[in-house]
Residue frames as qw, qx, qy, qz and C-alpha x, y, z in Angstrom:
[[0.027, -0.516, -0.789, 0.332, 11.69, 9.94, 12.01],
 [0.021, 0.542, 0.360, 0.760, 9.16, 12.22, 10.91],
 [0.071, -0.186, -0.349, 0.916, 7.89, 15.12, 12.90],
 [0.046, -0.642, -0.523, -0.558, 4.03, 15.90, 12.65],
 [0.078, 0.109, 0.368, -0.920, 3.32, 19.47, 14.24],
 [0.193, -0.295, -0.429, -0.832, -0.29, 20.35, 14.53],
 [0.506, -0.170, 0.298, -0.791, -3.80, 19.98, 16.59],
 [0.264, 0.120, 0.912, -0.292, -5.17, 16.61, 17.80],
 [0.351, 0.506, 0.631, -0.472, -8.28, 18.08, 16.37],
 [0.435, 0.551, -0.365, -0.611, -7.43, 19.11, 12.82],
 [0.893, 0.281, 0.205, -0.286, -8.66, 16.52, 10.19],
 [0.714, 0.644, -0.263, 0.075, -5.72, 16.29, 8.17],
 [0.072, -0.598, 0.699, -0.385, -3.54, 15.68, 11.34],
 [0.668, -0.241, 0.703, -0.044, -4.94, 12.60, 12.57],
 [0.843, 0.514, -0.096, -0.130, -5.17, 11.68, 8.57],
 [0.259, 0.839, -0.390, 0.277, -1.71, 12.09, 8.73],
 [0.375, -0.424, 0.699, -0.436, -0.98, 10.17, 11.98],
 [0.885, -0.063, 0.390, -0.246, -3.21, 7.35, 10.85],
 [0.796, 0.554, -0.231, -0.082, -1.45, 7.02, 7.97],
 [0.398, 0.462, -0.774, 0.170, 1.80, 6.34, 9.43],
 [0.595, -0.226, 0.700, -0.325, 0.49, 4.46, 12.54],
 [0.865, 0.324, 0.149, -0.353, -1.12, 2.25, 9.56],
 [0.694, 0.547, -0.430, 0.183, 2.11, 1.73, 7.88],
 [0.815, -0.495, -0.181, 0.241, 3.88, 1.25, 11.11],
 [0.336, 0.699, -0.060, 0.629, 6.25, 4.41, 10.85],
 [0.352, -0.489, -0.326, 0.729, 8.02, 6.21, 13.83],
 [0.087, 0.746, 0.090, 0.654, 6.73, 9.69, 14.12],
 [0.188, -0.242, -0.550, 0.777, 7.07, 12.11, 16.60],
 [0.129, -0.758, -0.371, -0.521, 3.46, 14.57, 17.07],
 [0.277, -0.118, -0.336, 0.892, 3.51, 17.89, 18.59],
 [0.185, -0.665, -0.687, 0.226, 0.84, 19.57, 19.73],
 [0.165, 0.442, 0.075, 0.879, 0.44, 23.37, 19.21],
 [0.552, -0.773, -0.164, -0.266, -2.10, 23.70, 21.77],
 [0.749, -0.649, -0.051, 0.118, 0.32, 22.79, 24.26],
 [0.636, -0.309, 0.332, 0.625, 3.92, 24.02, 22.72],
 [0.540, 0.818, 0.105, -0.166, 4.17, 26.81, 19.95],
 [0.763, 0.516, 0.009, 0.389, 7.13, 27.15, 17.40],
 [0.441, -0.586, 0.086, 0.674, 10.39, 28.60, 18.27],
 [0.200, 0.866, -0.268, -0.371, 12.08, 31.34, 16.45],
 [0.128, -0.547, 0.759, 0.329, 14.19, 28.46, 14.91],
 [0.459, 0.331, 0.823, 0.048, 11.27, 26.09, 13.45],
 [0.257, 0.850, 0.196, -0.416, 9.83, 29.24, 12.49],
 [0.249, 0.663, -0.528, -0.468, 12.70, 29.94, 10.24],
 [0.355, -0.016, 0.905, 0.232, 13.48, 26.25, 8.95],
 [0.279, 0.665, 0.690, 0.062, 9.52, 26.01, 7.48],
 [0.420, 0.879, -0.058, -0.218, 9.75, 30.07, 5.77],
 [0.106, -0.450, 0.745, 0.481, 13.46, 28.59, 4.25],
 [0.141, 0.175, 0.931, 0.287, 10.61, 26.12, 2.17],
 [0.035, 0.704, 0.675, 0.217, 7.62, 28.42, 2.06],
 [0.183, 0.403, -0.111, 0.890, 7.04, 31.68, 2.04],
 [0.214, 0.176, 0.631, -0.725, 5.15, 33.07, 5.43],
 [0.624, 0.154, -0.003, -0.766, 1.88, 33.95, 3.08],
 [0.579, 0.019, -0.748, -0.323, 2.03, 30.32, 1.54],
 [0.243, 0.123, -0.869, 0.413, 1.89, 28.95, 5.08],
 [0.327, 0.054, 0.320, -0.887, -1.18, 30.91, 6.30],
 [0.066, 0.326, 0.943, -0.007, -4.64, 28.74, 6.32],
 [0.301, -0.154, -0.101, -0.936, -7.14, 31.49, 4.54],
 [0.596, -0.404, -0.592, -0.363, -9.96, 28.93, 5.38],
 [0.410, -0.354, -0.770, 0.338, -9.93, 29.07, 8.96],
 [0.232, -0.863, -0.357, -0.272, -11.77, 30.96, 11.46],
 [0.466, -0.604, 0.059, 0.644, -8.81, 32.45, 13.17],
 [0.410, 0.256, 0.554, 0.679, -8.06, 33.86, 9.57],
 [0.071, 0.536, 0.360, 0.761, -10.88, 35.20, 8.55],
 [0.533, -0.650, -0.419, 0.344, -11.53, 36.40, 12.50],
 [0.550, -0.549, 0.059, 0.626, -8.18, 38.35, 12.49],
 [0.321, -0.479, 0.414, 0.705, -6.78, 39.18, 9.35],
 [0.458, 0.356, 0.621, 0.528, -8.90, 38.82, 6.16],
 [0.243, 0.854, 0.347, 0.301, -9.62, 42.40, 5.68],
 [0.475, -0.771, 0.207, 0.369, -6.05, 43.65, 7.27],
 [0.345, 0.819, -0.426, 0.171, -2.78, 44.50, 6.06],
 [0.865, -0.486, 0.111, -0.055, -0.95, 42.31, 7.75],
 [0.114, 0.701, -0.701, 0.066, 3.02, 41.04, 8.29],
 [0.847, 0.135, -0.429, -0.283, 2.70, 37.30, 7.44],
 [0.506, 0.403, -0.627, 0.435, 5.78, 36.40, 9.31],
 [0.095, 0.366, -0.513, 0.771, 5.00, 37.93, 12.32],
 [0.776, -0.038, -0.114, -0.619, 1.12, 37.11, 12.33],
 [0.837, -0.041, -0.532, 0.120, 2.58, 32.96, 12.31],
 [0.345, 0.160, -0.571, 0.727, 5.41, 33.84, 15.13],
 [0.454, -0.215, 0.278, -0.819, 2.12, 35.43, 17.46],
 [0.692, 0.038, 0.332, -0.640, -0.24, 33.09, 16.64],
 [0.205, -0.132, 0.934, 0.260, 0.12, 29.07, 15.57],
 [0.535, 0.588, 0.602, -0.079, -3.74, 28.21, 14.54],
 [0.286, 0.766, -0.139, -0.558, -2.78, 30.56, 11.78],
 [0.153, 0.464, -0.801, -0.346, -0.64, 27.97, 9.90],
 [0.690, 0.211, -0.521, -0.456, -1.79, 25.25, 7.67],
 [0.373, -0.404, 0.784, -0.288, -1.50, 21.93, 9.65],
 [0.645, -0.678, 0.164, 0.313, 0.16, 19.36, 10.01],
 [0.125, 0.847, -0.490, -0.163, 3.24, 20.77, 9.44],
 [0.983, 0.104, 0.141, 0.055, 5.19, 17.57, 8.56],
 [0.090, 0.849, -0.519, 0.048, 9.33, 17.80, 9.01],
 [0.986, -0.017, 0.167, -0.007, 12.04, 15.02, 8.00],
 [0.696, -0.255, 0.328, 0.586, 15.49, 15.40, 7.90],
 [0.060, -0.248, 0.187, 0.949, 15.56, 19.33, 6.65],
 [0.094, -0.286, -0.645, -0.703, 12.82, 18.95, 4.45],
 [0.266, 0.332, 0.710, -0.561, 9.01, 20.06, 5.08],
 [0.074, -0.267, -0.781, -0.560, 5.59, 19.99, 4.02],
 [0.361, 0.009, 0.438, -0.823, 2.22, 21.85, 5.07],
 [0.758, 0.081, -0.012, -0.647, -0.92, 19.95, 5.01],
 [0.814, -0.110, 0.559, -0.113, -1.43, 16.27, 4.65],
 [0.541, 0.573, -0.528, -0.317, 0.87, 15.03, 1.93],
 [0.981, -0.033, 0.173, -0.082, 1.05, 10.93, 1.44],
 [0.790, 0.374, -0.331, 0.355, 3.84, 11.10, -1.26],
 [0.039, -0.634, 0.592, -0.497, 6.01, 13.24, 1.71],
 [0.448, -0.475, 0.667, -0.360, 5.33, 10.40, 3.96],
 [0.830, 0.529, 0.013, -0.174, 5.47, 8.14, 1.67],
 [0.758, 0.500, -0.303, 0.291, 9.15, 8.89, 0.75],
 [0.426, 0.564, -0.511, 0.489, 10.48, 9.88, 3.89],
 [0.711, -0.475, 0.374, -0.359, 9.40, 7.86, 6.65]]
C-alpha cells in the first residue's frame, strides 16, 4: 500500500490521490496539518534524499523563513513540515517527493 504524506490543499497531492483513486489503488493519506513526521520518517526520507533536496524553495514558508538564512536543513524539516516538498509518497522502503506517476505506477 502506498503512503501519500502531504496537505489536502497542495496541487500535486490530490494529483497524486486522484491518480490512484482513478486506478483503483489502496493508499493510505496523511495529513501534515493534523500529524507531523516523527524522528523515524524523518530519517527513512533523508536515507533517499538529502535534507536540502527535500526543501520546497518555491513556497512561501521558504522564502518567509529561510531564503536569505544560513540555515540547518535537517533541523529546519524536523521544526517545520510545510517546508518539505509534498506529497511525500512511501512504499515498501522506498520514497519519492513530489508527484511522481512512474513511482505509483510501479509500486502500487
Amino acid at each position: 500500500m502506498i503512503q501519500v504524506i502531504g496537505y489536502l490543499n497542495s496541487n500535486d497531492t490530490k494529483k497524486a490521490i486522484r491518480y490512484l483513486k482513478e486506478r483503483r489503488k489502496e493508499y493510505q493519506f496523511v495529513d501534515l496539518k493534523e500529524r507531523s513526521l516523527s524522528k523515524r520518517e524523518l530519517e527513512n526520507i533523508f536515507m533517499h534524499f538529502s535534507p536540502q533536496d527535500c526543501i520546497d524553495t518555491t513556497s512561501a514558508c521558504y522564502r518567509k523563513r529561510l531564503a536569505y538564512m544560513v540555515y540547518d536543513a535537517a533541523q529546519e524539516l524536523e521544526e517545520n513540515n510545510e517546508l518539505f516538498i509534498t506529497p511525500i509518497l512511501r512504499c515498501r522502503g522506498k520514497v519519492a517527493l513530489g508527484f511522481n506517476a512512474q513511482f505509483l505506477e510501479e509500486n502500487s
